[in-house]
C-alpha positions in Angstrom: -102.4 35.8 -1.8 -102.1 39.4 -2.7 -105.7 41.7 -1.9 -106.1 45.4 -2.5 -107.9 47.2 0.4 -107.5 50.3 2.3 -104.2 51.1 4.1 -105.1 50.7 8.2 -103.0 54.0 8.8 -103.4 56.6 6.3 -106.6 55.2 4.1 -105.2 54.9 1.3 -107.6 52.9 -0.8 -104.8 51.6 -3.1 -102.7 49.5 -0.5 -102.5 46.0 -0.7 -102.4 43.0 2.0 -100.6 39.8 1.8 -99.8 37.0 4.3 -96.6 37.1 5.8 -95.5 33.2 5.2 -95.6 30.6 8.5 -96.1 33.9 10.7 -99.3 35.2 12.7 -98.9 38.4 10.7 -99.4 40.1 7.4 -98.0 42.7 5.6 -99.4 45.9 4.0 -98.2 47.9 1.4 -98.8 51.4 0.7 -97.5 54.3 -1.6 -98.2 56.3 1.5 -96.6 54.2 4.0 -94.4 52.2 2.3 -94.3 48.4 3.7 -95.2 47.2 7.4 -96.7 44.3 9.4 -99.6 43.8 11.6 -101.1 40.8 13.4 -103.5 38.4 11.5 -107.0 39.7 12.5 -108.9 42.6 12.1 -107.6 46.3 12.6 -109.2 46.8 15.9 -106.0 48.4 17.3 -106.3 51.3 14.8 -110.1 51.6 14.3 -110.3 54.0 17.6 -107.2 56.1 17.2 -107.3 59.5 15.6 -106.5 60.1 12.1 -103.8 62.2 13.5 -102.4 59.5 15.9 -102.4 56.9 12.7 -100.6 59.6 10.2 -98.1 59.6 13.1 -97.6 56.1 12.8 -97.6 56.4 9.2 -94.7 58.6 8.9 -92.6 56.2 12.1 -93.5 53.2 9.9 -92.2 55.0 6.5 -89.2 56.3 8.4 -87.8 53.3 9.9 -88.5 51.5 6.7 -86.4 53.9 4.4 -84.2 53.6 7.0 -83.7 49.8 8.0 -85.3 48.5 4.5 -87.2 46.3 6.9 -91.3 46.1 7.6 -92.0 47.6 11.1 -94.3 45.1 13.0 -97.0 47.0 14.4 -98.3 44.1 17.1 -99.9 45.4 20.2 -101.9 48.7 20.8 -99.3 49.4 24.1 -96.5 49.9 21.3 -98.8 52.6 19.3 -99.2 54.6 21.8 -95.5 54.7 22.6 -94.5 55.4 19.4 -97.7 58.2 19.3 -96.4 59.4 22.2 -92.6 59.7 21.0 -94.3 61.6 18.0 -95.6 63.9 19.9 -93.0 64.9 21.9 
């Protein structure tokens, strides 16, 4: 079932949520962000990370999707950080 709600990266109060069929994930889509996956449960990976850290992962997450035409599975909070950390560099 298809639910508006804020996008967990960027804010965006016009994303939308929508289980991700016989998986343990869901997907998001954003205008911002485009489309990615997270792990059925709350957002507590991304509730303590800077707004700078999640617009990082908002432009890996667009990036790879424009690129593979595939959702990026965000899963653990080890694997933001990498991919923060790549950013950064």
């Amino acid at each position: 079932m298809l639910k508006q709600r804020t996008c967990p990266l960027c804010e965006n109060k016009n994303a939308w949520e929508l289980p991700v069929s016989g998986q343990d994930k869901y997907e998001i889509r954003c205008e911002t962000c485009t489309i990615y996956h997270l792990t059925d449960g709350p957002d507590e990976g991304f509730i303590n990370l800077p707004k700078e850290d999640r617009m990082l992962l908002s432009a890996y997450v667009r990036e790879q999707y424009q690129k593979e035409k595939m959702p990026v599975h965000l899963d653990q909070i080890e694997n933001f950080r990498d991919i923060i950390d790549d950013r950064k560099r």
